[in-house]
C-alpha positions as CSV (number, residue, x, y, z in Angstrom):
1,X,21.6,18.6,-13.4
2,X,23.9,21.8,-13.1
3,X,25.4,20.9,-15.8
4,X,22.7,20.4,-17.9
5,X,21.4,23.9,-16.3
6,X,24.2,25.8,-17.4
7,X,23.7,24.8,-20.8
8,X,20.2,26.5,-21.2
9,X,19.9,29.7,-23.2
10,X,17.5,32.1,-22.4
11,X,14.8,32.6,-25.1
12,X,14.7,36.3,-26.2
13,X,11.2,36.8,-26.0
14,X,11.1,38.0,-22.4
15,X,9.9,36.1,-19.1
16,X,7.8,33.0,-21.0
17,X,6.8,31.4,-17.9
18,X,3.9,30.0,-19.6
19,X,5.5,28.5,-21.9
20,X,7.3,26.8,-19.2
21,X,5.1,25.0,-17.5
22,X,3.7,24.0,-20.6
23,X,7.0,22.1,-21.9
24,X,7.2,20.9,-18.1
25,X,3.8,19.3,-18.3
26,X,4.2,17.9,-22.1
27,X,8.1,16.8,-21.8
28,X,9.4,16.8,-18.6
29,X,6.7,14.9,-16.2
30,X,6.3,12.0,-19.0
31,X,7.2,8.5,-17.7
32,X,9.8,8.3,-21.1
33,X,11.5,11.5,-19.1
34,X,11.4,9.7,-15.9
35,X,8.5,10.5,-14.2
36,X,7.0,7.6,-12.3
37,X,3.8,5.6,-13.2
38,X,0.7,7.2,-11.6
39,X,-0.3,3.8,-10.2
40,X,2.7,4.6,-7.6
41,X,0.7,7.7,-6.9
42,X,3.7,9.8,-6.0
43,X,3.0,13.2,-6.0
44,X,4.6,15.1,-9.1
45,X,5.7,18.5,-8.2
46,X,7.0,22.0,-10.0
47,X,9.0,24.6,-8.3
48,X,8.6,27.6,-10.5
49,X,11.3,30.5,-9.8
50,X,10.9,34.1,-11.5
51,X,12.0,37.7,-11.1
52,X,9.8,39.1,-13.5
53,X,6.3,39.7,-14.6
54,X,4.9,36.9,-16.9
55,X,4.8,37.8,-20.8
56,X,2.8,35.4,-21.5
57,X,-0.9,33.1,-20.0
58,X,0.4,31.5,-17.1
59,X,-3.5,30.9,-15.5
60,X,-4.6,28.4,-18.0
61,X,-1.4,26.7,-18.4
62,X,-1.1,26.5,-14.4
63,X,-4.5,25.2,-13.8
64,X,-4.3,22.6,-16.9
65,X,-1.0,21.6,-15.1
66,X,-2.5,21.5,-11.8
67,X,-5.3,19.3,-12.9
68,X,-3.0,16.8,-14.7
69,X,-1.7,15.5,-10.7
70,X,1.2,18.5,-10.4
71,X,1.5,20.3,-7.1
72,X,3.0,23.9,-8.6
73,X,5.6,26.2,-5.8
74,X,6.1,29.6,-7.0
75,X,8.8,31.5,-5.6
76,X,9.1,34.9,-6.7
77,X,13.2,36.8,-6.7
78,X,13.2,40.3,-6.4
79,X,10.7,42.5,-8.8
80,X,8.2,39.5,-9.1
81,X,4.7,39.9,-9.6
82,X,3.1,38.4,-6.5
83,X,-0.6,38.0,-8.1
84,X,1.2,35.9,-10.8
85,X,2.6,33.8,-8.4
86,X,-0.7,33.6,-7.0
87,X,-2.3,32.1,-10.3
88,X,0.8,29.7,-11.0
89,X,1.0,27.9,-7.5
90,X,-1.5,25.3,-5.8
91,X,-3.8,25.6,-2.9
92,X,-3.4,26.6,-0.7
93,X,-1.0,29.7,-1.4
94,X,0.7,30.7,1.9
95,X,2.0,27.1,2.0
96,X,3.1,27.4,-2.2
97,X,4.0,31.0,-2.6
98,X,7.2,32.4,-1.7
99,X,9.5,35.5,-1.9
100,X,13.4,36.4,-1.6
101,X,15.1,39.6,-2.2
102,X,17.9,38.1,-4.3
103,X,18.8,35.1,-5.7
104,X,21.9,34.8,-3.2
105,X,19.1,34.0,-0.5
106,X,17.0,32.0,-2.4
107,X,19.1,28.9,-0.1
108,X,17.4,29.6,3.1
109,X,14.1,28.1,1.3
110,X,15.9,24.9,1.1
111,X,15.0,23.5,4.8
112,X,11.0,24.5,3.7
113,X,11.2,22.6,0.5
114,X,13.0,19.8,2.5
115,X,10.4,19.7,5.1
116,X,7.8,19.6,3.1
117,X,8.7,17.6,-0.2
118,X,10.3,15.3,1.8
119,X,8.0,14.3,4.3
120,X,6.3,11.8,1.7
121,X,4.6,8.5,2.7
122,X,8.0,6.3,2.4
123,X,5.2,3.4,1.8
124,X,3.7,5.8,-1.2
125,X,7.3,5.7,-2.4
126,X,7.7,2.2,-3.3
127,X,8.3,-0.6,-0.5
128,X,9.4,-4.2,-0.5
129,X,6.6,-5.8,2.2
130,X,4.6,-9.0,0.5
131,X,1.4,-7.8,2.3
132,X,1.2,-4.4,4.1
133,X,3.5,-1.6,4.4
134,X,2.8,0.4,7.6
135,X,4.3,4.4,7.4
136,X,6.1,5.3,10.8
137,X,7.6,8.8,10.9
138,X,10.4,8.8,8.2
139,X,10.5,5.2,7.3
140,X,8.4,2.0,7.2
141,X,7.9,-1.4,8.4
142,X,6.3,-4.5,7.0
143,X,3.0,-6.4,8.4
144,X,1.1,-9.4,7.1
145,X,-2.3,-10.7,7.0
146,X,-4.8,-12.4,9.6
147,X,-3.7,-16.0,10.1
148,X,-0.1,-15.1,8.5
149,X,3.2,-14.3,10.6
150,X,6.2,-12.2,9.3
151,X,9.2,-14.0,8.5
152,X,13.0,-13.1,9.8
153,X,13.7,-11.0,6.3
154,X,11.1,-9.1,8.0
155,X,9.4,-8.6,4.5
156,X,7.6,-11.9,3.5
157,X,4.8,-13.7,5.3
158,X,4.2,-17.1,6.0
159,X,1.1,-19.3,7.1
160,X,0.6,-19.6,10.5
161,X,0.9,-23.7,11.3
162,X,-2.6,-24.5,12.4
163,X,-2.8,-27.5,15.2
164,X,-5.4,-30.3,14.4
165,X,-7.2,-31.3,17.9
166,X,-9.3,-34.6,17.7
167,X,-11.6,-34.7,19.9
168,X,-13.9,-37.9,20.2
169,X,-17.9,-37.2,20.7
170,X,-18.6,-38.7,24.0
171,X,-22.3,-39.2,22.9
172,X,-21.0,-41.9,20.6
173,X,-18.6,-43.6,23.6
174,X,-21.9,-44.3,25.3
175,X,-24.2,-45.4,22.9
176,X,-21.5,-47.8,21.7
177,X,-21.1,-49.2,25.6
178,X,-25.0,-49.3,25.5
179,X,-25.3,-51.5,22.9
180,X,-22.9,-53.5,23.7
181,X,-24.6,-54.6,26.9
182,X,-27.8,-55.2,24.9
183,X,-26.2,-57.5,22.6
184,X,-24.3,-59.8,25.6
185,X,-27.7,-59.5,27.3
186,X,-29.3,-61.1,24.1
187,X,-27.3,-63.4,23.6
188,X,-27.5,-64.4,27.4
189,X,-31.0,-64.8,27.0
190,X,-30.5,-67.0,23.7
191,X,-27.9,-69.2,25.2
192,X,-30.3,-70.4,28.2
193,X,-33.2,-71.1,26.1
194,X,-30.7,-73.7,23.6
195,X,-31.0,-71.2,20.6
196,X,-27.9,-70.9,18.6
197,X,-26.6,-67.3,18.1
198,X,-24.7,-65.8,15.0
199,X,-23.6,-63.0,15.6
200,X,-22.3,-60.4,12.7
201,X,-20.6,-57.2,12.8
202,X,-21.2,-56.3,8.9
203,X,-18.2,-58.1,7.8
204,X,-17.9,-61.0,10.0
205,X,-20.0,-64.3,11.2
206,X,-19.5,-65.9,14.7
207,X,-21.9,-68.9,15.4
208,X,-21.4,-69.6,19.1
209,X,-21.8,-73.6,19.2
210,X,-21.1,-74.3,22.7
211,X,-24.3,-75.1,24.0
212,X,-25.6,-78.1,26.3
């Protein structure tokens, strides 16, 4: 990047900053130039440094830019207009406006730029857990679904086992004993008075021929 820095050549048409933002917009926050996909929704963000009054619309471009998903810094070196540093950076200003004497100082905004651009949702950021990513401070960790448990890759989820429990209706136990002792006390009753009994279970037929 310092490289490719060093090789820019200042137009000669003055401080373009409008211009600028413009080619940042239409080039430089494309996905073909690297920008990610807005269905990661990470926040795209433009850090605008000038020592000089704008020589060209910088409100327009700004607000077309802001409206397109870019969160806009403006840090002003030196003879910098503040109240275009004002129209160029996003709301609210005393978090995206910023001034240094010199360049040779412009370092000691480095921690604020840290702090702040870096403190992203690390889930926001792209993660690797199969159901939900939970954000804790600087990093993540994975968590599954109801009726799911997280595996030892601490990523994936798997099923939870579910145990079957039979459990026999004790309505039916007794009804069953029931009519069991009505059908020996029929075929009591049958047997004393000589009548031969056949007795079926649905399938099955068992004449009882011991009689006297």
């Amino acid at each position: 990047m310092k490289k490719a820095i060093s090789r820019i050549e200042p137009l000669a048409a003055g401080t373009m900053t409008g211009l600028a933002i413009k080619i940042a917009v239409n080039e430089a926050f494309t996905e073909e130039s690297g920008a990610r996909p807005r269905s990661r929704k990470i926040t795209k963000v433009a850090i605008i440094v000038t020592d000089g009054r704008p020589q060209d619309q910088v409100e327009e471009v700004s607000a077309a830019a802001r409206a397109s998903g870019i969160e806009i810094y403006a840090v002003g070196v030196d003879r910098a207009d503040m109240r275009s540093l004002q129209l160029m950076a996003s709301i609210p200003l005393e978090d995206h406006v910023f001034y240094v004497e010199t360049y040779g100082v412009i370092e000691k905004l480095t921690s604020k730029f840290r702090e702040t651009l870096c403190g992203l949702d690390p889930c926001a950021m792209g993660h690797d857990c199969e159901h939900i990513c939970v954000n804790s401070n600087a990093s993540y960790y994975c968590k599954c679904r109801n009726d799911y448990i997280l595996n030892a890759d601490k990523k994936t989820c798997s099923l939870k086992q579910m145990k079957a429990v039979v459990v026999e209706d004790p309505c039916k136990c007794e009804a069953r004993l029931a009519f069991q002792k009505q059908t020996q006390a029929a075929i009591q009753q049958l047997t004393a008075k000589h009548i031969l009994p056949v007795i079926s279970d649905g399938r099955h037929f068992i004449i009882n021929s011991t009689f006297r």
